[in-house]
Predicted model as a PDB file, atoms N, CA, C, CB and O in Angstrom, pLDDT in the B-factor column:
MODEL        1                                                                  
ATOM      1  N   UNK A   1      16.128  -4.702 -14.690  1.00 65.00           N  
ATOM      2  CA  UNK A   1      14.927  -3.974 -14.316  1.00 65.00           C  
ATOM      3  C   UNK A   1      15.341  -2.664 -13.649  1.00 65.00           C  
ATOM      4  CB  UNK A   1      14.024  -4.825 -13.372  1.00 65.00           C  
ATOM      5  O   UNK A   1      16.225  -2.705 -12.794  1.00 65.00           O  
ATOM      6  N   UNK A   2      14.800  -1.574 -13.958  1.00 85.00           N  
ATOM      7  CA  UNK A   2      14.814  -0.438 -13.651  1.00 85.00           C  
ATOM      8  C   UNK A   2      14.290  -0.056 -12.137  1.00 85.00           C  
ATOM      9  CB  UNK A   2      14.171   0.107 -14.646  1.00 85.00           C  
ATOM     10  O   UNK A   2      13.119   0.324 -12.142  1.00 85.00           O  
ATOM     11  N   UNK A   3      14.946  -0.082 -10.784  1.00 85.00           N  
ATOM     12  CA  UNK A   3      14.276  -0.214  -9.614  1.00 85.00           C  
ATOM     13  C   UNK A   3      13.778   1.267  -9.570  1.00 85.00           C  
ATOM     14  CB  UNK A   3      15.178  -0.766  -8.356  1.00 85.00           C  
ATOM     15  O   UNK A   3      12.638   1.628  -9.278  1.00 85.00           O  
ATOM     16  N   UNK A   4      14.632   1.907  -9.846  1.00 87.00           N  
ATOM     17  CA  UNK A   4      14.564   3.224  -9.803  1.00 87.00           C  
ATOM     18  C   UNK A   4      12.900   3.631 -10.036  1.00 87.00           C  
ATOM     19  CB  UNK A   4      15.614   3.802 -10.915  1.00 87.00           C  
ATOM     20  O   UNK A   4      12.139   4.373  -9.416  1.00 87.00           O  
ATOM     21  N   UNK A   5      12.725   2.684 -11.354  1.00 90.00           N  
ATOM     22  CA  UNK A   5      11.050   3.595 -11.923  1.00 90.00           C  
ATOM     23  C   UNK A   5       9.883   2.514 -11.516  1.00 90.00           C  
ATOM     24  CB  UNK A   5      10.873   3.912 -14.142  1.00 90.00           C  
ATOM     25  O   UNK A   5       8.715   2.643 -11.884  1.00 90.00           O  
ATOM     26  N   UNK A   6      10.373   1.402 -10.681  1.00 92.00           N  
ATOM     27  CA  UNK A   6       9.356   0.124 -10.746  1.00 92.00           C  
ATOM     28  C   UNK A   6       9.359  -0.101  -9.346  1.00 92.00           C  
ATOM     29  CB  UNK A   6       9.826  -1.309 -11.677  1.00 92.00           C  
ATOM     30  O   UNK A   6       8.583  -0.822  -8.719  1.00 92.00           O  
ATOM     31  N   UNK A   7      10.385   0.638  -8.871  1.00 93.00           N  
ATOM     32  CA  UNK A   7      10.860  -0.367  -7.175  1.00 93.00           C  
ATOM     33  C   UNK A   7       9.387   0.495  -5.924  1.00 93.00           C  
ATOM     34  CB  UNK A   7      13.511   0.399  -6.265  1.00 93.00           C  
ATOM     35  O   UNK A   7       8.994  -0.067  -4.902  1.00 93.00           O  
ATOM     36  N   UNK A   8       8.935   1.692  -6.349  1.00 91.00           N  
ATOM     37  CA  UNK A   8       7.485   2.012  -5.486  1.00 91.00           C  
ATOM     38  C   UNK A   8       6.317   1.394  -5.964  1.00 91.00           C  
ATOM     39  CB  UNK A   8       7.072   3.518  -5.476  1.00 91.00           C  
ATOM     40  O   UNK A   8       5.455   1.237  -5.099  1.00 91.00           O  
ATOM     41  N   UNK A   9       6.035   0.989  -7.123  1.00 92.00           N  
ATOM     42  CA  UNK A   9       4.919   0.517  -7.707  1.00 92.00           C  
ATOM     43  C   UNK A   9       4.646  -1.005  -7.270  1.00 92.00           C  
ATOM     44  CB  UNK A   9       5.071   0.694  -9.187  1.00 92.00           C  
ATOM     45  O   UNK A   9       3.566  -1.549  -7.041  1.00 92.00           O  
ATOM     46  N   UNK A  10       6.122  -1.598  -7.219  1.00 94.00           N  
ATOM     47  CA  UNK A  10       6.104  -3.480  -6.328  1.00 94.00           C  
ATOM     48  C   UNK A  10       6.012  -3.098  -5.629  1.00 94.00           C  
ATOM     49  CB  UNK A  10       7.108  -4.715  -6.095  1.00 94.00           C  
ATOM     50  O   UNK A  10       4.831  -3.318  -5.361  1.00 94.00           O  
ATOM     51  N   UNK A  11       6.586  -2.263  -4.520  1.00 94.00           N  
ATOM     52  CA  UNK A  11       6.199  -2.326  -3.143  1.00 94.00           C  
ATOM     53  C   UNK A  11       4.823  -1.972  -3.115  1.00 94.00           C  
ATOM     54  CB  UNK A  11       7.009  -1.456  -2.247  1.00 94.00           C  
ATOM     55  O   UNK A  11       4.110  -2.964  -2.965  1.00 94.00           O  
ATOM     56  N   UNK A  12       4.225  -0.932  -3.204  1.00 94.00           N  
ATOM     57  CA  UNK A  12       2.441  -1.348  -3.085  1.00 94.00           C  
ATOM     58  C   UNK A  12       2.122  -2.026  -3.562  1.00 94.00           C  
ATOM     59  CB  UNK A  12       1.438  -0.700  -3.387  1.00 94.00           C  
ATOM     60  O   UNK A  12       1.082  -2.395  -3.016  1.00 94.00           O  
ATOM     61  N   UNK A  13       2.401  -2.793  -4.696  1.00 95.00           N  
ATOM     62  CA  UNK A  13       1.491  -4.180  -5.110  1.00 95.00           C  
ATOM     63  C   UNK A  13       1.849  -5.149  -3.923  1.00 95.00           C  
ATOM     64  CB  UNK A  13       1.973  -4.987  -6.790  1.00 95.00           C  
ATOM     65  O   UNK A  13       0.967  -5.698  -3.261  1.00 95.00           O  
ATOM     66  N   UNK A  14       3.252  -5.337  -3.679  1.00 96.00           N  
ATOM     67  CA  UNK A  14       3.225  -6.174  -2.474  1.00 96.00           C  
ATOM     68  C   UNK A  14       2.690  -6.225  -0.675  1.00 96.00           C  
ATOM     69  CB  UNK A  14       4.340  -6.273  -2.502  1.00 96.00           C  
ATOM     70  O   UNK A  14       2.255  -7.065   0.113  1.00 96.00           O  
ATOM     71  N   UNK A  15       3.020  -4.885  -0.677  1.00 94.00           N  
ATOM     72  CA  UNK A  15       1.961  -4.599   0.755  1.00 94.00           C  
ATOM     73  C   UNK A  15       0.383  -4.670   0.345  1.00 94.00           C  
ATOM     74  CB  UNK A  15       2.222  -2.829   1.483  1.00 94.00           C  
ATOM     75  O   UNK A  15      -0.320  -4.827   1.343  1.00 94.00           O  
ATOM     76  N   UNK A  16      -0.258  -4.601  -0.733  1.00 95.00           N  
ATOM     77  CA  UNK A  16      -1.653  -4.704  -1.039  1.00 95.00           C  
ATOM     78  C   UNK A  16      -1.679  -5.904  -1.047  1.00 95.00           C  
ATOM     79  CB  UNK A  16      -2.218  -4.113  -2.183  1.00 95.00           C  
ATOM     80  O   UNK A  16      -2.706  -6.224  -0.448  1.00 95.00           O  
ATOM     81  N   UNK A  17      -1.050  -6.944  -1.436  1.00 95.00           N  
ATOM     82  CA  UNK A  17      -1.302  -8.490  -1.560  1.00 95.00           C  
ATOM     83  C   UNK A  17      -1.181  -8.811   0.105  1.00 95.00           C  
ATOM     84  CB  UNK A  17       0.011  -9.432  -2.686  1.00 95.00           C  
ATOM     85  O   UNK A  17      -2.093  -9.128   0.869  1.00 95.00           O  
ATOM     86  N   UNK A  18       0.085  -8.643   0.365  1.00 95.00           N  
ATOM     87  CA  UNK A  18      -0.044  -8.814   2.087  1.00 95.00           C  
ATOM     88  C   UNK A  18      -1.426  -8.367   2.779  1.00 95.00           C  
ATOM     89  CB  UNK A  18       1.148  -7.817   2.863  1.00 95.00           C  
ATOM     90  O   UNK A  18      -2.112  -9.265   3.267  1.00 95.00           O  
ATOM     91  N   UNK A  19      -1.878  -7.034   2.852  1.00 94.00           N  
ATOM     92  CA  UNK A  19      -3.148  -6.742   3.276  1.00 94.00           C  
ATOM     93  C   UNK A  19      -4.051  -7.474   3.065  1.00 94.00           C  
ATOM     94  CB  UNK A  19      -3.526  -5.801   2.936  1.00 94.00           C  
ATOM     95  O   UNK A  19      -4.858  -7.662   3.976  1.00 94.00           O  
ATOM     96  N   UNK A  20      -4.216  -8.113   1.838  1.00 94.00           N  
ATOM     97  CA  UNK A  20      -5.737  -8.961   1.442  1.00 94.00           C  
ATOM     98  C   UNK A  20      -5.585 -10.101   1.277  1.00 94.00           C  
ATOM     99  CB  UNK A  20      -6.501  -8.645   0.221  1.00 94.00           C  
ATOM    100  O   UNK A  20      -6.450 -10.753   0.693  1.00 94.00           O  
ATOM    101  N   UNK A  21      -4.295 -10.744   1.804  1.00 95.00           N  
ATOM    102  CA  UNK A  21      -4.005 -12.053   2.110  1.00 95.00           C  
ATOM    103  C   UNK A  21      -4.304 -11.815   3.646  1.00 95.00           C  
ATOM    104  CB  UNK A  21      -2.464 -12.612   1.642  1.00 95.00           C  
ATOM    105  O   UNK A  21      -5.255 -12.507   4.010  1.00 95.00           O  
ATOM    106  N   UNK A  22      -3.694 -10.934   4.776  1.00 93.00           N  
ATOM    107  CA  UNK A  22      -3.946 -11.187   6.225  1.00 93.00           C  
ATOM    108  C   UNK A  22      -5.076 -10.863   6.667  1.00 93.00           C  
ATOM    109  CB  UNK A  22      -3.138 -10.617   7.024  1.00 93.00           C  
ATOM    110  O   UNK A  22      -5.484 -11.034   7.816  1.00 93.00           O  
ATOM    111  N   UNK A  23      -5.643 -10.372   5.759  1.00 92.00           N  
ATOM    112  CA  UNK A  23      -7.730  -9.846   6.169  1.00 92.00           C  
ATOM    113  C   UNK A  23      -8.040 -11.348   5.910  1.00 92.00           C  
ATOM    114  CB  UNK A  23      -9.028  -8.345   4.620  1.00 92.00           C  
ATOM    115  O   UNK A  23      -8.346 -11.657   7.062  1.00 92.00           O  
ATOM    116  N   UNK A  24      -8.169 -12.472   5.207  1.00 93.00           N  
ATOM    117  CA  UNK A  24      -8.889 -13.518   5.051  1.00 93.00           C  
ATOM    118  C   UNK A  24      -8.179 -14.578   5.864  1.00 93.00           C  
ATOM    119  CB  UNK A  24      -9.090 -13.814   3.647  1.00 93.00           C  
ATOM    120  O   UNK A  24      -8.520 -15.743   5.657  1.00 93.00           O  
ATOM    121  N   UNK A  25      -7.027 -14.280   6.961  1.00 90.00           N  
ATOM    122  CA  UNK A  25      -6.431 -15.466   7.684  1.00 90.00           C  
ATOM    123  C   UNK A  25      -7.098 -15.524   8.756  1.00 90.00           C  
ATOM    124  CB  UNK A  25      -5.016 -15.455   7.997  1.00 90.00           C  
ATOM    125  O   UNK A  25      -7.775 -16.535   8.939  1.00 90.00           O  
ATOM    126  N   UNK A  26      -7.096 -14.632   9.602  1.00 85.00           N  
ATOM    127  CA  UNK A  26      -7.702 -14.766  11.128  1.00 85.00           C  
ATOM    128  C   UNK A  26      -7.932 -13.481  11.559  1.00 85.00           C  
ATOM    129  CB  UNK A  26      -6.746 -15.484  12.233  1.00 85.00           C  
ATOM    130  O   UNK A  26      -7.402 -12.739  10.733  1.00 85.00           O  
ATOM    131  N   UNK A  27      -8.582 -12.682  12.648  1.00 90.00           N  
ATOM    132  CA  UNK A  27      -8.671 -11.820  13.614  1.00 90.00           C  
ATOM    133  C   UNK A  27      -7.754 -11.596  14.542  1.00 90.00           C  
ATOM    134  CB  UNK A  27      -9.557 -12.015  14.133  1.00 90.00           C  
ATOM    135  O   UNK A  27      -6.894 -12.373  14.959  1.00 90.00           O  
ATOM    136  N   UNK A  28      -8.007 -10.323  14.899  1.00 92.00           N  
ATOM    137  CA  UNK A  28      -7.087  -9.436  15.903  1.00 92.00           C  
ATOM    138  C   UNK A  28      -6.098  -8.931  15.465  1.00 92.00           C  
ATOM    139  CB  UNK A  28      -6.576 -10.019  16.950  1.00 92.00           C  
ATOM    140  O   UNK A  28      -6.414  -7.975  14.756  1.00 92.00           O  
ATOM    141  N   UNK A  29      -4.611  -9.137  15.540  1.00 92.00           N  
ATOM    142  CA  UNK A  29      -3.099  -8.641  14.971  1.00 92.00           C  
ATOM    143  C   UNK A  29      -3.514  -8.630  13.315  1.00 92.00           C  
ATOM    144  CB  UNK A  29      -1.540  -9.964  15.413  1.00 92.00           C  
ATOM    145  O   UNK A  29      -3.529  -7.672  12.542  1.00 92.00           O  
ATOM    146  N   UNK A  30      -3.798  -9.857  13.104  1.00 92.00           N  
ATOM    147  CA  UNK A  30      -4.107 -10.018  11.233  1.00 92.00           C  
ATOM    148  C   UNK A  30      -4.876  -8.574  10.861  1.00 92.00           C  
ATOM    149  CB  UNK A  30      -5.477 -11.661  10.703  1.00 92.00           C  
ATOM    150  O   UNK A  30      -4.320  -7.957   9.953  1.00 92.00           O  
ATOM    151  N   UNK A  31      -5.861  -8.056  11.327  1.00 93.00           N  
ATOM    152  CA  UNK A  31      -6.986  -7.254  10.696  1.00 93.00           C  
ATOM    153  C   UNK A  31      -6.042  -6.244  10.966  1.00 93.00           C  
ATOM    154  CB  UNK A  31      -8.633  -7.175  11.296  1.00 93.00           C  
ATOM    155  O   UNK A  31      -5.722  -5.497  10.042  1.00 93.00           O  
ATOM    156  N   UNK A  32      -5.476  -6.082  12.238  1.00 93.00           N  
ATOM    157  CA  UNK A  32      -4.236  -4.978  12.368  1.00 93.00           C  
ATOM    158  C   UNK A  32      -3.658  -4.329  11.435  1.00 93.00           C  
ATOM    159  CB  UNK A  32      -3.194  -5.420  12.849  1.00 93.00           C  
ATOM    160  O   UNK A  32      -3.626  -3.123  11.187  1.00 93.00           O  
ATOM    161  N   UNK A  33      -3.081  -5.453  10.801  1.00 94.00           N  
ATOM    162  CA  UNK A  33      -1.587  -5.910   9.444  1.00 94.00           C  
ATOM    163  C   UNK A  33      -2.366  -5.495   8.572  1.00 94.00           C  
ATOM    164  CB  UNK A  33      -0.878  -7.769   8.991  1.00 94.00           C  
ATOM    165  O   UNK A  33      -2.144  -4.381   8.097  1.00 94.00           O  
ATOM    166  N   UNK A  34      -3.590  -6.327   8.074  1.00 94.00           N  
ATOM    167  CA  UNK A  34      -4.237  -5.844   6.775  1.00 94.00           C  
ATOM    168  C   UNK A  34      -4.313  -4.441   6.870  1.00 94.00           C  
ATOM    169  CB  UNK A  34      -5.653  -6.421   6.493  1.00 94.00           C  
ATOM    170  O   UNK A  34      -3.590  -3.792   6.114  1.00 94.00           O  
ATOM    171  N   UNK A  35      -5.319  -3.638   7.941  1.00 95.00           N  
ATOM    172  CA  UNK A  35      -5.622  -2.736   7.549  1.00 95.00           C  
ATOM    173  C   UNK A  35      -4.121  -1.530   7.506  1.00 95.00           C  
ATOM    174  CB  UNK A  35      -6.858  -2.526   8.350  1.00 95.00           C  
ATOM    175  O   UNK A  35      -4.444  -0.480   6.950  1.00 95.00           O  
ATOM    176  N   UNK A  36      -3.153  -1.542   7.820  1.00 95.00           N  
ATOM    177  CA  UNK A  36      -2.231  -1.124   8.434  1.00 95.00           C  
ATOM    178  C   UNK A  36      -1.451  -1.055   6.660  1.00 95.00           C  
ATOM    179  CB  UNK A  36      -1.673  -2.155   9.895  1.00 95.00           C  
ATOM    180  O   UNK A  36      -1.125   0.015   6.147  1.00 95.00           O  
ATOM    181  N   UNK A  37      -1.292  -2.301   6.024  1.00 95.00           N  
ATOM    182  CA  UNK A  37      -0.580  -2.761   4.537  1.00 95.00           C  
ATOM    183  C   UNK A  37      -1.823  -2.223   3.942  1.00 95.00           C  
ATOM    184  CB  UNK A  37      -0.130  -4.636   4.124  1.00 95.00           C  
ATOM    185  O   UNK A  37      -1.336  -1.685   2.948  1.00 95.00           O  
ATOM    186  N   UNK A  38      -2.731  -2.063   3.889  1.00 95.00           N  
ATOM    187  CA  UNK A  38      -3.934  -1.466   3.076  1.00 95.00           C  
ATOM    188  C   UNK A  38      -3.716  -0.035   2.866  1.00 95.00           C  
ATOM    189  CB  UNK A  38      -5.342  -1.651   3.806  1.00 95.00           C  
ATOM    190  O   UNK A  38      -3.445   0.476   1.779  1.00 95.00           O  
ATOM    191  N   UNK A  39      -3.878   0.694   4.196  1.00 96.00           N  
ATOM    192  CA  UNK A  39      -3.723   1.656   4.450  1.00 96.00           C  
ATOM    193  C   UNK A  39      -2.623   2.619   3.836  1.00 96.00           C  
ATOM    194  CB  UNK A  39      -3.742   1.464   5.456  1.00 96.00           C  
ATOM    195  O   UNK A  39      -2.854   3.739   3.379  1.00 96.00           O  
ATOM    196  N   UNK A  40      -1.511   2.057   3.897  1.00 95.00           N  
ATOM    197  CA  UNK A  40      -0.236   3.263   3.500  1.00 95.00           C  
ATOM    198  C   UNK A  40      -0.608   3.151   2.140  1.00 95.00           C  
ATOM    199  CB  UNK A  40       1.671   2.911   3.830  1.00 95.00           C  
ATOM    200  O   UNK A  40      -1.202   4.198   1.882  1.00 95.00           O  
ATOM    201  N   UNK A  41      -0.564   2.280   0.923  1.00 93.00           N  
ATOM    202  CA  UNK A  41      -0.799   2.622  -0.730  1.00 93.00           C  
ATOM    203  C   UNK A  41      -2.312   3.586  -0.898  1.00 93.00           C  
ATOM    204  CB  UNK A  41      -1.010   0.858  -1.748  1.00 93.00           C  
ATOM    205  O   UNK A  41      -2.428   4.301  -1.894  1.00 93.00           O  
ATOM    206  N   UNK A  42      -3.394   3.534   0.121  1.00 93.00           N  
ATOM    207  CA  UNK A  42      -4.748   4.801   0.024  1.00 93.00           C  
ATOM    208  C   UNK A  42      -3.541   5.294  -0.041  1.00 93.00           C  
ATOM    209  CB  UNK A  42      -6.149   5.373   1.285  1.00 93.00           C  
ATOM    210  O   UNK A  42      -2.734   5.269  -0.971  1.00 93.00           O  
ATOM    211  N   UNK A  43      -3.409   6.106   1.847  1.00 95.00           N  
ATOM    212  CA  UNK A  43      -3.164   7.668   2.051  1.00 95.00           C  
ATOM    213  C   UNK A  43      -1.499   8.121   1.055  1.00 95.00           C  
ATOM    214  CB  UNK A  43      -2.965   7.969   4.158  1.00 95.00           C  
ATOM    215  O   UNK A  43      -0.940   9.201   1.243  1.00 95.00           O  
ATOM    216  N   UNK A  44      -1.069   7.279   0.257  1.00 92.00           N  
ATOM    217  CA  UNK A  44      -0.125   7.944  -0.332  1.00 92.00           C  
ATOM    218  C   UNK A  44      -0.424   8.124  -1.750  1.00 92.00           C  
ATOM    219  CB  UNK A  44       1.061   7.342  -0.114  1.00 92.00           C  
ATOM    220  O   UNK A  44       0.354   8.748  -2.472  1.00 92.00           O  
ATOM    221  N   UNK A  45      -1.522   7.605  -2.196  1.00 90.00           N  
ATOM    222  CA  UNK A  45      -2.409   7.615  -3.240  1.00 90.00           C  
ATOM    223  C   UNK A  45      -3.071   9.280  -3.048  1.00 90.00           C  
ATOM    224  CB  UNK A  45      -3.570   6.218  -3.079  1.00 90.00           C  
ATOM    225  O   UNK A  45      -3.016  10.363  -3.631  1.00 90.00           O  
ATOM    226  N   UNK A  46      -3.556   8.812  -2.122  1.00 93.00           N  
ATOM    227  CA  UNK A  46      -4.105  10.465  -1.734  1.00 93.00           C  
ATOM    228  C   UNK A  46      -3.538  11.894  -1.606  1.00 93.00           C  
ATOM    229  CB  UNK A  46      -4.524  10.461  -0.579  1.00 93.00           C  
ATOM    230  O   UNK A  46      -3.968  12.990  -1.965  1.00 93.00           O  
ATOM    231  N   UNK A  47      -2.394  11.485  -0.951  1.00 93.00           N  
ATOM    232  CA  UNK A  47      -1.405  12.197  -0.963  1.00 93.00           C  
ATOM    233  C   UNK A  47      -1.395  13.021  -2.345  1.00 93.00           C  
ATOM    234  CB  UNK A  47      -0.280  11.360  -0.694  1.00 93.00           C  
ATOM    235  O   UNK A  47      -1.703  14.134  -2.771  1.00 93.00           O  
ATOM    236  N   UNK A  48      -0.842  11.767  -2.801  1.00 89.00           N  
ATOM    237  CA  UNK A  48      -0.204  12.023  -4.586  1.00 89.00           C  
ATOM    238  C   UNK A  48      -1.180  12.961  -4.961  1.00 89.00           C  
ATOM    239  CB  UNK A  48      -0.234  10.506  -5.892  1.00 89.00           C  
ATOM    240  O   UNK A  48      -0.872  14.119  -4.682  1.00 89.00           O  
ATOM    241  N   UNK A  49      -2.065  12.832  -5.408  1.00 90.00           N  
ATOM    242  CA  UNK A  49      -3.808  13.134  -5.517  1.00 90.00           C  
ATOM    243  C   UNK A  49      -4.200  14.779  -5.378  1.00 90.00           C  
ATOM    244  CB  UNK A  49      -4.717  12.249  -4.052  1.00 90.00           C  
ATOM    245  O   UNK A  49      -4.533  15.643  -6.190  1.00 90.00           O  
ATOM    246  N   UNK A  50      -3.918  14.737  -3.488  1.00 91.00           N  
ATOM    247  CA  UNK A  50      -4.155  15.898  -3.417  1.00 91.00           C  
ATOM    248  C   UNK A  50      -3.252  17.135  -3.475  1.00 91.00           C  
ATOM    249  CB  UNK A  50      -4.688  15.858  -2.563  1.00 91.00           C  
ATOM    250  O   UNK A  50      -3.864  18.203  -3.444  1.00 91.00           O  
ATOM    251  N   UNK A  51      -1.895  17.203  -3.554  1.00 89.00           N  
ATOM    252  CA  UNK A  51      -1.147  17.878  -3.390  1.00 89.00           C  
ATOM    253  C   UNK A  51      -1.272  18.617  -4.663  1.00 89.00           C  
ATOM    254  CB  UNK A  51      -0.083  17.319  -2.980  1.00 89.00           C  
ATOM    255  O   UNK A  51      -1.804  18.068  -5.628  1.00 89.00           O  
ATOM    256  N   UNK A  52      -0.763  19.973  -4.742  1.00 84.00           N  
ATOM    257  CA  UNK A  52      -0.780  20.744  -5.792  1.00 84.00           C  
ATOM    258  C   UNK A  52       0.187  20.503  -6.725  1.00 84.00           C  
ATOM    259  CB  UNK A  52      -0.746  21.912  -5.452  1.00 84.00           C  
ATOM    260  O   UNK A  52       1.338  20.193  -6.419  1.00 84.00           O  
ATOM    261  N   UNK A  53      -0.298  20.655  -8.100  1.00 80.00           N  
ATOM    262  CA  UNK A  53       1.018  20.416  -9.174  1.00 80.00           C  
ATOM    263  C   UNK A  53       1.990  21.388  -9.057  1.00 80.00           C  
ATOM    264  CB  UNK A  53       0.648  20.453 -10.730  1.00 80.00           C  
ATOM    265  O   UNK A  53       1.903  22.502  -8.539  1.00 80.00           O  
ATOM    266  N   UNK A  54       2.924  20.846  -9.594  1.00 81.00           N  
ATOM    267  CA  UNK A  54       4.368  21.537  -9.959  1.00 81.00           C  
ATOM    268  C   UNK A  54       4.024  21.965 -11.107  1.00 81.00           C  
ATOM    269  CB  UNK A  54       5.744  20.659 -10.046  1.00 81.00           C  
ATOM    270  O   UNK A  54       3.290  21.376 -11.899  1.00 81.00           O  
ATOM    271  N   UNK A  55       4.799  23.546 -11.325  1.00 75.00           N  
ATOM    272  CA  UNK A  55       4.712  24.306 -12.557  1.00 75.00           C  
ATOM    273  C   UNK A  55       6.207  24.366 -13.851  1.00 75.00           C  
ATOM    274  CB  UNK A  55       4.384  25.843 -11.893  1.00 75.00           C  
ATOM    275  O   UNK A  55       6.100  25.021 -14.887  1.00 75.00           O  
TER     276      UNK A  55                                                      
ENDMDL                                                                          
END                                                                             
């Protein structure tokens, strides 16, 4: 397997599974974690998104 072209795409699938596995366990630290593993695949989504293309 090619980590090189696959190894960012598992890691947000896996911090997104973590996030929406620790939102349905319990309150307080958990909602923390979720929103926290939720959070970085948005704002780097966004990131990606908003930044200007390369020419």
């Amino acid at each position: 397997m090619n980590m090189k072209l696959w190894g960012m795409p598992i890691l947000l699938g896996v911090l997104s599974g973590i996030g929406l596995i620790s939102a349905l366990l319990e309150d307080g630290l958990w909602d923390v974690m979720s929103w926290l593993t939720l959070g970085i695949p948005t704002v780097l989504m966004c990131w990606y998104w908003l930044r200007p293309a390369r020419r």
